[in-house]
C-alpha positions as CSV (number, residue, x, y, z in Angstrom):
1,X,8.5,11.3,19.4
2,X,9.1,9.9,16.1
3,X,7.0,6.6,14.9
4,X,7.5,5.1,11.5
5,X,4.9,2.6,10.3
6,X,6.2,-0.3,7.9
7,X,3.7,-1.1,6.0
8,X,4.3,-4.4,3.3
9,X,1.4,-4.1,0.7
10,X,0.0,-7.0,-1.9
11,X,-0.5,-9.5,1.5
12,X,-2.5,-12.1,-0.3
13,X,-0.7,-11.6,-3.9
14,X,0.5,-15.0,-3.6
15,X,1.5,-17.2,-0.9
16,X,5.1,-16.4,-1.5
17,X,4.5,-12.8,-0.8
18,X,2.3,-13.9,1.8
19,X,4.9,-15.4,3.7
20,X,7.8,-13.2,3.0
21,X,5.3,-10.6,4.7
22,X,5.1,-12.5,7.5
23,X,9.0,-13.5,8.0
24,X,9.5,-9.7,7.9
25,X,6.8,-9.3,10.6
26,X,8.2,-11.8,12.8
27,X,11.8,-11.8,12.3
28,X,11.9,-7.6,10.3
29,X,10.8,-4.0,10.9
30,X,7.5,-4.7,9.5
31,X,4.7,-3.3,11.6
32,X,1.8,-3.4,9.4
33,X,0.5,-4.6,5.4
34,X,-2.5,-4.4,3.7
35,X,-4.5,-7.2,2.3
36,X,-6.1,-7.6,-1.4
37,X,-9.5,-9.1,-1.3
38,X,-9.6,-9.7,-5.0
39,X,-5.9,-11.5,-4.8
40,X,-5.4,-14.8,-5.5
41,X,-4.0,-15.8,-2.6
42,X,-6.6,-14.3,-0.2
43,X,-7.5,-17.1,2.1
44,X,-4.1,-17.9,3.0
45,X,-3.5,-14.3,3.7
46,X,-6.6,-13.9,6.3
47,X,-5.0,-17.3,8.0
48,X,-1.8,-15.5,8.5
49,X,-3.1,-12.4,9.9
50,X,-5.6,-14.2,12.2
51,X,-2.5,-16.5,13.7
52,X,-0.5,-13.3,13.8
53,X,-3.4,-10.5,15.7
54,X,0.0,-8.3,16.4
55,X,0.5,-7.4,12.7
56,X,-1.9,-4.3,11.9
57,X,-3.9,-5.6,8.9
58,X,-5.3,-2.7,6.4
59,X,-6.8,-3.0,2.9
60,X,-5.4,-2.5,-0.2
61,X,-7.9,-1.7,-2.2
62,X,-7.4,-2.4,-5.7
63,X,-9.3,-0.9,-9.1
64,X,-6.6,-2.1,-11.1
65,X,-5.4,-5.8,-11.9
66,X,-7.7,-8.7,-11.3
67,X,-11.2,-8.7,-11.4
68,X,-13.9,-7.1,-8.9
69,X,-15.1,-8.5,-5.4
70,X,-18.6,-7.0,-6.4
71,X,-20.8,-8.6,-9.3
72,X,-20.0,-7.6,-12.9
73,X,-23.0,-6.1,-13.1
74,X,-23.3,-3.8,-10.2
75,X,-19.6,-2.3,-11.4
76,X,-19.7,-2.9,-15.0
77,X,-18.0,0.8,-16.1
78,X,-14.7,-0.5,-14.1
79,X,-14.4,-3.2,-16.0
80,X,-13.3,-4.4,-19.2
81,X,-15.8,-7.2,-21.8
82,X,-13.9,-10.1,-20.2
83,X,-14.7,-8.9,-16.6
84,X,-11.2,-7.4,-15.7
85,X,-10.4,-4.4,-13.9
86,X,-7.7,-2.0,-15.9
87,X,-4.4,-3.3,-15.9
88,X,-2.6,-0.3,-15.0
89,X,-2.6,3.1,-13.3
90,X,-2.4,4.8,-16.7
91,X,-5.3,2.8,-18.5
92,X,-7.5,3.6,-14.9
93,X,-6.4,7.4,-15.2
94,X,-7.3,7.7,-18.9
95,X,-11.2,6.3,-18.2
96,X,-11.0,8.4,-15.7
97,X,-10.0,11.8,-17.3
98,X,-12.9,10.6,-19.8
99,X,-15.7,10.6,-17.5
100,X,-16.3,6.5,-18.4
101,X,-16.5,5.1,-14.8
102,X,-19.2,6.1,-12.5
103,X,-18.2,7.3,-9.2
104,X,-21.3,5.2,-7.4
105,X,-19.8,1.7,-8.9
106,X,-16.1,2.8,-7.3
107,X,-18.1,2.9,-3.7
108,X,-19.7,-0.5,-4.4
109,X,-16.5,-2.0,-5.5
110,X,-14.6,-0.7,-2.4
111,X,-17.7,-1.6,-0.2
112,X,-17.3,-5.6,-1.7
113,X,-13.7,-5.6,-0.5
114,X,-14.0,-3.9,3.1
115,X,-17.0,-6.7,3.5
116,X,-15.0,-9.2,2.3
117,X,-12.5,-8.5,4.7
118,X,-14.3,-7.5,7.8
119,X,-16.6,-10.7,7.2
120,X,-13.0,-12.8,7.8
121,X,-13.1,-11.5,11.2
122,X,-10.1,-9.2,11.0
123,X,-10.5,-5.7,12.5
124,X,-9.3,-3.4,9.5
125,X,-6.8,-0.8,10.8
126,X,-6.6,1.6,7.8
127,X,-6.9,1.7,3.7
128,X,-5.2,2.4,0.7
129,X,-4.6,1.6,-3.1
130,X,-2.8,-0.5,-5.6
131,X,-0.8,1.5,-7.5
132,X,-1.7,4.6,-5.3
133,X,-5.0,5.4,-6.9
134,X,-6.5,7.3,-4.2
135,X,-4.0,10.2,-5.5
136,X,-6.9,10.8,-8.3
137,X,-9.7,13.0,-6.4
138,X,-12.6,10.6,-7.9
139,X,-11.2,7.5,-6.6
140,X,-10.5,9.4,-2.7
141,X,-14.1,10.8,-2.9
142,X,-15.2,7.1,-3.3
143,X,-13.3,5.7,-0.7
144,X,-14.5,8.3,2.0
145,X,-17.9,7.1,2.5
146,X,-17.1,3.5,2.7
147,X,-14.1,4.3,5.4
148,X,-16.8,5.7,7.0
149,X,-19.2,3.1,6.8
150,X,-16.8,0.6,8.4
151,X,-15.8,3.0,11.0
152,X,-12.1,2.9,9.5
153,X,-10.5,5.8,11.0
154,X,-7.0,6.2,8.7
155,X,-5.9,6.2,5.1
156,X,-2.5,6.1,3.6
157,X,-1.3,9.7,2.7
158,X,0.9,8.6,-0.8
159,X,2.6,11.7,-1.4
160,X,6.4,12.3,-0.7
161,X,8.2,15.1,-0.3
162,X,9.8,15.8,-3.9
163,X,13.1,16.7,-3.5
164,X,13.6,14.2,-0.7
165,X,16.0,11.0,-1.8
166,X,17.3,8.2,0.0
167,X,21.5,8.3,0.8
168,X,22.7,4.9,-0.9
169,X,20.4,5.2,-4.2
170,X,21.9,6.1,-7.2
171,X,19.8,9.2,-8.8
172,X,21.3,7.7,-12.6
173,X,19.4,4.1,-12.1
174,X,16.6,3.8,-14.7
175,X,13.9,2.8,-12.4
176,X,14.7,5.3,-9.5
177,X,14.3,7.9,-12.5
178,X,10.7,6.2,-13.4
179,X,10.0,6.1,-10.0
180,X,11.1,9.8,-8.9
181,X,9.1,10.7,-12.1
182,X,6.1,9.1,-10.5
183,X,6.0,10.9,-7.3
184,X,6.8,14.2,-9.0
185,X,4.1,14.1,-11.6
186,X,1.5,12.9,-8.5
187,X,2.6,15.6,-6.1
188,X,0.4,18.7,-7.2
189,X,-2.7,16.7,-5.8
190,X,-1.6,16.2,-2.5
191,X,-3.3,19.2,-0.9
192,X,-6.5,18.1,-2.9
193,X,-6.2,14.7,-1.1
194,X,-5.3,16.3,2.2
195,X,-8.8,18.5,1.9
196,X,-10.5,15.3,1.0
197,X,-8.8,13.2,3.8
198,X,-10.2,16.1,6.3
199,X,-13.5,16.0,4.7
200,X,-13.7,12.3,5.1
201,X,-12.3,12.3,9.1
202,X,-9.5,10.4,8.0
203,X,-5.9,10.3,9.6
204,X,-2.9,10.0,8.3
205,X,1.0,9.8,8.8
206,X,2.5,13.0,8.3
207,X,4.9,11.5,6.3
208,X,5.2,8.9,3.4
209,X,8.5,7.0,2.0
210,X,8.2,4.5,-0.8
211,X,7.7,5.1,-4.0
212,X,10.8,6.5,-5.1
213,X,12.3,3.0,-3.9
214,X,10.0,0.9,-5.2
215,X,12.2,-2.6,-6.0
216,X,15.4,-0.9,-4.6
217,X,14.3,-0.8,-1.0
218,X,17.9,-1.6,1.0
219,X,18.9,-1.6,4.3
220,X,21.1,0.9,3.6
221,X,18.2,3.2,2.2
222,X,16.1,2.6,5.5
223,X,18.4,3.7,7.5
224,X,19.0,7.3,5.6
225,X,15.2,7.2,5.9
226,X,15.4,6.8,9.5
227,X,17.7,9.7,9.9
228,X,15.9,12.1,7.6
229,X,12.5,11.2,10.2
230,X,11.1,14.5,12.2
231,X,9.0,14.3,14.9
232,X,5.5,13.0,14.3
233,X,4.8,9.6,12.5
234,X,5.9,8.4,9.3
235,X,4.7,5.3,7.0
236,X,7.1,3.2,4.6
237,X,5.7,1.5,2.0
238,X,7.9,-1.8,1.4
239,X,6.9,-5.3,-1.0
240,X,9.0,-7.9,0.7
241,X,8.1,-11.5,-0.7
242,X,9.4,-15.1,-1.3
243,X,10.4,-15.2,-5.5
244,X,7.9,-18.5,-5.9
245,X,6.6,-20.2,-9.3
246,X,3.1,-18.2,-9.0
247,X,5.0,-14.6,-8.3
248,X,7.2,-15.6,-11.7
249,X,4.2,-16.1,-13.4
250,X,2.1,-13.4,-11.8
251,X,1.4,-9.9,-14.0
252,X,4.0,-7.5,-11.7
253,X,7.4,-5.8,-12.2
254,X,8.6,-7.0,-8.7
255,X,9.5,-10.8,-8.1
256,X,13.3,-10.9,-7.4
257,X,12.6,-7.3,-5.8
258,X,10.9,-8.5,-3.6
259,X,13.0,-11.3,-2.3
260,X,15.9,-8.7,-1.3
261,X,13.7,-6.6,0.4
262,X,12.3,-9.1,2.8
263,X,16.4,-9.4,3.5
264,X,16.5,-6.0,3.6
265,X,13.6,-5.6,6.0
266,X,14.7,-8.8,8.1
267,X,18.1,-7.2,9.1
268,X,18.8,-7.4,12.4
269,X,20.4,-4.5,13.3
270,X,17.6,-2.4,11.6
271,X,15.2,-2.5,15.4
272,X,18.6,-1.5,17.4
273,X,18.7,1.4,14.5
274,X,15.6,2.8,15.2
275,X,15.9,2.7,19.4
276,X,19.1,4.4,18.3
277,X,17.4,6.9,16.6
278,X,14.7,7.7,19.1
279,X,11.7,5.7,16.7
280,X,9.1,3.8,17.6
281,X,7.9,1.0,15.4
282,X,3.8,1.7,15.2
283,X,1.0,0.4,13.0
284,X,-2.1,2.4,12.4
285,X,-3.6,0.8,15.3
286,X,-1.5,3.5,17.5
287,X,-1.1,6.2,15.3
C-alpha cells in the first residue's frame, strides 16, 4: 500500500498561513502540519486545530527565528544579546560547528515548546524543525529525549533521495538550483539521523519530498510525486498560506509562494489522483 502524508508547516506563522493551512485541509490534500509555539500567531493556530481534531497536528520545533518559549536565562547560549534565536540555518550551523550552544539548553528549549503545546490540549502526532535542523546530529540528540518524554512516537525524516526531481520543474530556475543544492549538501547525514532516529524509538516515513520544491510546489509537481511513490509511506512537506499584510511584513522568502500552493494543494482533481494511483492520504496518527 502506498500512504503519502501532506504535511503544511509554519501553522501559527500568521493567521493568513494559518488559514490557508486550514482551506487546504478542508477543501486540499493536506493531511497533517505542524504548529510553532514561539509564532506569532500561536493562539489562533491551537483554535483551528482544536475546531478541526481530524487534521494531525505535530510540532515544529524551531531554534531559529523568533525568540525562545523557555526563559532567557535557562537557554541563554541559543540566543543572541537582544534575546533572539539565530536567524538562519547557516548562523545556527556555524555556533554549532563552534561548540557555543550547549546541548542541555536545546532539550529545555524543545521541552518549552512540546509543553506549550500539549498544555493547549492538542494531542501532538509527531515533530520536526524549521529549516530542517534536526539534519545536524546535536540538534536530533536533543530532540530524542524530549520525544520521549512526551511519549511522541514519530519524527520527520528530512532527507530526499538526491537525484530524484519532480517532472514539471525546470532544473535551470535559480531557486530549484538553491534548493537542490540544499538537499545535496544535507544528504551525507541521513544515515547518522537514521541511527539516531532508531536510538530515540522514533518512526518515520520512508520517504521525504519537499525541499527541492520549496516555493514552486505545483499541482503538476504533486502529481509526478505521486507517480514516483513506492510502496510504504511517504511525507510532503508543502507552505500553503493566505499572502496577508503580517506575511508581507514577516522575515520569510515565501509570501506569494505560498498563496499558489494553497491552489495547488486545493485542486480538486488531486484526491481522485491519488485513489487513481493506489495512495492513501495518512497523517502520522496512522503511520
Amino acid at each position: 500500500m502506498k500512504k503519502l502524508i501532506v504535511n503544511a508547516d509554519d501553522f501559527g506563522f500568521t493567521r493568513g498561513v494559518n488559514e490557508g493551512i486550514i482551506r487546504a485541509f478542508r477543501e486540499g490534500i493536506v493531511t497533517s502540519t505542524t504548529i510553532m509555539a514561539n509564532g506569532d500567531a500561536f493562539e489562533n493556530a491551537v483554535e483551528l486545530a482544536l475546531a478541526n481534531p481530524a487534521l494531525g497536528v505535530g510540532c515544529h520545533l524551531a531554534i531559529i527565528g523568533g525568540r525562545p518559549v523557555a526563559p532567557i536565562s535557562d537557554v541563554s547560549s541559543l540566543v543572541d544579546s537582544e534575546g533572539r534565536l539565530p536567524a538562519t540555518l547557516t548562523k545556527l550551523m556555524i555556533k554549532l560547528a563552534r561548540g557555543s550552544i550547549a546541548g542541555d539548553e536545546m532539550v529545555r528549549e524543545f521541552r518549552a515548546q512540546v509543553g506549550r503545546v500539549v498544555n493547549t490540549g492538542i494531542e501532538l502526532t509527531h515533530l520536526d524543525t524549521h529549516k530542517h535542523a534536526h539534519t545536524h546530529p546535536k540538534v536530533m540528540e536533543a530532540l530524542g529525549p524530549v520525544a520521549a518524554e512526551y511519549g511522541i512516537k514519530c519524527v520527520r525524516n528530512p532527507f530526499e533521495r538526491v537525484f530524484e526531481a519532480a517532472r514539471g520543474t525546470s532544473p535551470m530556475k535559480w531557486d530549484y538550483v538553491k534548493q537542490y543544492a540544499l538537499s545535496t549538501a544535507i544528504a551525507p547525514g541521513a544515515m547518522r539521523f537514521k541511527a539516531l532516529a532508531r536510538e530515540a524509538g522514533l518512526k518515520t516515513p520512508d520517504r521525504f519530498f519537499g525541499v527541492k520544491l520549496t516555493g514552486m510546489l505545483d499541482s503538476a509537481a504533486i502529481r509526478s510525486i505521486m507517480k514516483s511513490l513506492d510502496h510504504g509511506s511517504a511525507e510532503l512537506m508543502c507552505h500553503p498560506g493566505l499572502c496577508d499584510d503580517d506575511l508581507e511584513r514577516a522575515h520569510t522568502r515565501l509570501r506569494r509562494e505560498r498563496a499558489r500552493e494553497l491552489e495547488a494543494l486545493s485542486d480538486p482533481g488531486l484526491k481522485r489522483f491519488a485513489e487513481e494511483q493506489g495512495i492513501e492520504l495518512i497523517n502520522y496518527r496512522e503511520l
